[in-house]
Steps between C-alpha positions, in 0.01 A plus 500: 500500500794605661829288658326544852195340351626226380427149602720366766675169360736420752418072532498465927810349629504124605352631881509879665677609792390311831312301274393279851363782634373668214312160404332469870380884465298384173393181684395659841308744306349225257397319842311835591304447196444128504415450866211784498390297165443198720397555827155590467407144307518357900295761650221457256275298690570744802422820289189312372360476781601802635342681211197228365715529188372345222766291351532718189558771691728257696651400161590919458662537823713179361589640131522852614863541563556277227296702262650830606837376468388332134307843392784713570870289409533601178420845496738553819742255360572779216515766701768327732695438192495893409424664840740296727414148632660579844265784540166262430629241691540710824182682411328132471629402830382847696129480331498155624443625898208710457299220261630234759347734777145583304431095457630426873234741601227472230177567641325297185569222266466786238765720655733171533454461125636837421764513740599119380515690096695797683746291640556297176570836311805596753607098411465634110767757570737249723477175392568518112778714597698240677499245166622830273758622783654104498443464092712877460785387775538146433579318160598137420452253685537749851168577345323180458597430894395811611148445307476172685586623836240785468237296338507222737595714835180740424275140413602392804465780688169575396418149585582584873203726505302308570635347801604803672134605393393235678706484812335913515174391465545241808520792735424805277219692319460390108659864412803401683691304193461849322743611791774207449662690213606814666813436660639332208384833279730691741748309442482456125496860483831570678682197286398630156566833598853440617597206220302529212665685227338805388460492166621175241439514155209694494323588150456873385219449367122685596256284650180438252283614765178418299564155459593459881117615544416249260676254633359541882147508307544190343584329781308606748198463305583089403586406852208683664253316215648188588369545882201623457382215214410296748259746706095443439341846335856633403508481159465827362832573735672202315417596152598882550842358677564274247451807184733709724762228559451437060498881393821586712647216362450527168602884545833406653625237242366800242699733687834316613539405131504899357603661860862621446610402803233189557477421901499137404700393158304253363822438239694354800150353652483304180808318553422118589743480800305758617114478466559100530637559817250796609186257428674257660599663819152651555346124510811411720436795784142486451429178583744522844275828553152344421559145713602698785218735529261181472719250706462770809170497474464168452764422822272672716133437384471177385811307734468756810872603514580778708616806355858398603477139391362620180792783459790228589310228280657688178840525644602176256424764175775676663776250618476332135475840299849623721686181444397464129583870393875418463466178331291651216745761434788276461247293307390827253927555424459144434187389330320810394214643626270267260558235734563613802135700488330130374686332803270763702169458345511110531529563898231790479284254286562234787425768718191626384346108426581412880259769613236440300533080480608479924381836675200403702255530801739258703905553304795437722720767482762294370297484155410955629876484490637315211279688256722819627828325493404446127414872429829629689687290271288564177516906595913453619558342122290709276536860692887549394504424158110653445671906623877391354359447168291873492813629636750362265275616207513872540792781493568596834365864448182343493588274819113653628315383206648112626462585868150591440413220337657265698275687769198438242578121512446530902242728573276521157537099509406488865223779454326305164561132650385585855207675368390245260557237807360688710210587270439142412531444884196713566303407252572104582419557890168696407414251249586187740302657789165642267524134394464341871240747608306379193552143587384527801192450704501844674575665238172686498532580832813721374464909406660619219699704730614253675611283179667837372677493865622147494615479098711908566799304673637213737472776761187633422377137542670442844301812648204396321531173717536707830137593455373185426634303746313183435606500172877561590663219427316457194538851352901496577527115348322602193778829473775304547380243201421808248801680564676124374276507210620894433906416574403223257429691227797775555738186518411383186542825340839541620578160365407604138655784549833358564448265242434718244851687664691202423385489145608836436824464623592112349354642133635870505781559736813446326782206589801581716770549193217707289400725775795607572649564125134680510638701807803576346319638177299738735771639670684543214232694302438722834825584524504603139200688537566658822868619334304625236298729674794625722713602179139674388561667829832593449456675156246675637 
């Protein structure tokens, strides 16, 4: 190795230059990201019916983006860190027009799928950017603020999605809330270009292409077995997902622990601030991810909102997540993350047991509401310290490796939640409405193609009831109860889920004065090892 390949070991100064403006360039393009991971959840029922989706092909065009962006963040998060993270970030943002374009204009639910994937890959290369430009130019507690200004501005952002989503639909085609992110691309494009610094402790190091692969494999193959467990006559698809999504990862643990240069150090991954606060993260994003996609729905099927009554309906995720944000990373500086992460689960636990105990056929929106008011504040207190902690555990050459999964905890817990919700969704609403026709005294009178019709989807159902118009009411009364008894069963899985969340993190995550003499101790042995390497490089 020679001095120019050495590891850079220069620790980030307390904030960059124009740190304001540097910090809204990573946010704007963050919000680029997060609102085209949102708005499609409101235009599901329109793109159902536009289509006669099935919902798990509706459930696809909702974990798409997400499972794009979840395939893809670590692999691109190392080659930011070696290749230049303002050079994937303004690559993200440009590949972000044409996918945005290809799902406005999709002339199939199929094509929508791909261009949804498409468009989460360009996130891949953006969004885990911004959290490894802000953990390379901040340090301290600049840092922790910065987290919680870009965790909670690109929550709440992508909690506005939405309602502009829905105000679009009022007036526009369903492909119009692929449009709404355009002008903001533009503009995120000519802020990072002209603030973002171009390069910031950036590793030397050569990317382990191989276990990138891997790593999209493994992925991709769990998330799209999740989706397609639920679908009748599918199981051969499951079962050969489900060995692709085991081989590649057995293959990449094999290979990141004897790969030179291992894309993902599972050394550092082992570290208990850091996979503590990984698992925990995941069940934090993915449950704000997974009761979204089904609220939506619900909003619009079973309660008749509009599509702009259901987008502005969520707007209290956003107020409580914004004003929150700050207060949890005073409390963090103050408390630890231990407890500041708890503090969110109980309101996510609240959260989740409101749905399922007071979200009916006939719920006031004040009860639609205060279930979100709970999740803003749940999401506002865990999100900080959940990406601090994965940040504070790593040297900042490997700033990506953080970033990425910090992304992870977003996208691959949104992709695996929503699909098991929406999963257990399908296969609640099909088992709800097989039941009924059963039960009832027509039920001979009813083909197996039309049973196939009314159990696909909510939609599916409501054009089913077009046709029979004497059966109308009953057809569309009978959805409306299955899809409670599906949201049912998706609610209650979230609330284990978080549960078991909050376990993890009382029992393993370290107190406030041990985690950070364990963050010291990290630092200290990376900066050994790191000056290590560079004195290899210099005698070289």
């Amino acid at each position: 190795m020679s001095r120019s390949d050495a590891p850079r070991t220069e620790v980030p100064h307390e904030a960059p230059a124009r740190a304001p403006l540097v910090l809204a360039s990573l946010i704007i393009v963050a919000a680029v990201a997060n609102l085209n991971l949102s708005v499609a959840n409101v235009a599901l029922p329109a793109i159902g019916k536009a289509f006669d989706s099935s919902q798990t092909t509706l459930n696809l065009i909702a974990v798409g983006y997400s499972l794009g962006l979840a395939a893809s963040v670590l692999y691109l998060g190392a080659v930011g860190d070696r290749h230049g993270r303002k050079l994937l970030l303004l690559l993200g943002v440009a590949l972000s027009v044409p996918a945005c374009l290809l799902a406005a204009y999709a002339p199939n639910d199929t094509v929508l799928v791909v261009a949804r994937i498409i468009g989460g890959l360009s996130a891949g290369m953006a969004y885990p950017t911004t959290l490894a430009l802000i953990t390379a130019l901040w340090a301290g507690p600049a840092r922790t603020k910065s987290i919680a200004l870009w965790s909670a501005l690109g929550g709440g952002i992508s909690m506005l999605g939405p309602v502009i989503a829905g105000a679009l639909l009022e007036h526009f085609y369903w492909g119009s809330v692929f449009l709404v992110t355009l002008p903001l691309a533009v503009v995120a494009l000519i802020m990072a270009l002209m603030f973002v610094p171009a390069h910031a402790n950036e590793s030397t190091e050569p990317v382990d292409n191989l276990g990138g692969i891997l790593s999209v494999l493994m992925i991709a193959g769990l998330v799209l077995a999740i989706n397609f467990a639920a679908v009748p006559d599918q199981g051969a698809l499951v079962v050969g997902l489900a060995v692709l999504a085991l081989a590649a990862g057995a293959a990449f643990f094999w290979r990141q622990r004897r790969a030179p240069n291992p894309l993902y150090d599972l050394h550092i991954a082992g570290r208990r601030t850091f996979w503590v606060a990984a698992c925990a993260g995941i069940i934090v994003f993915g449950s704000l991810t997974g009761s979204a996609f089904i609220s939506q729905q619900y909003l619009q099927n079973v309660l008749e909102y509009d599509s702009v009554e259901a987008g502005a309906a969520i707007l209290p995720v956003v107020v409580a997540m914004v004003f929150v944000a700050p207060r949890s990373a005073k409390l963090v500086e103050t408390r630890g993350a231990r407890t500041t992460l708890l503090i969110g689960y109980v309101f996510l636990f609240l959260a989740f047991g409101w749905m399922l105990l007071f979200w009916g056929e006939d719920s006031s929106y004040w009860q639609i509401g205060l279930a979100y008011v709970f999740s803003g504040i749940g999401v506002g207190f865990a999100g900080t310290p959940a990406s601090h902690s994965l940040t504070g555990s790593v040297p900042v050459r490997r700033a990506g490796m953080a970033s990425g999964t910090a992304d992870l905890q977003r996208d691959l817990g949104g992709a695996i939640i929503q699909s098991v919700m929406g999963a257990l969704l399908t296969a609640g609403y099909a088992s709800a409405f097989s039941s009924a026709i059963a039960a009832s005294s027509e039920s001979k009178h009813v083909s197996e193609q039309v049973q196939g019709e009314l159990t696909k989807s909510f939609a599916s159902a409501e054009q089913t009831a077009q046709q029979y118009p004497k059966y109308a009411d009953q057809i569309v009364a009978t959805a409306r109860q299955a899809f409670l008894d599906g949201d049912n069963w998706a609610y209650a899985a979230g609330l284990l889920a978080i549960a078991l969340g909050a376990l993890l993190v009382f029992f393993m995550f370290p107190h406030r004065d041990a985690e950070q003499e364990l963050l010291r101790r990290y630092y200290a042995q990376d900066s050994e090892s790191a000056a290590s390497e560079e004195s290899t490089g210099s005698g070289d």
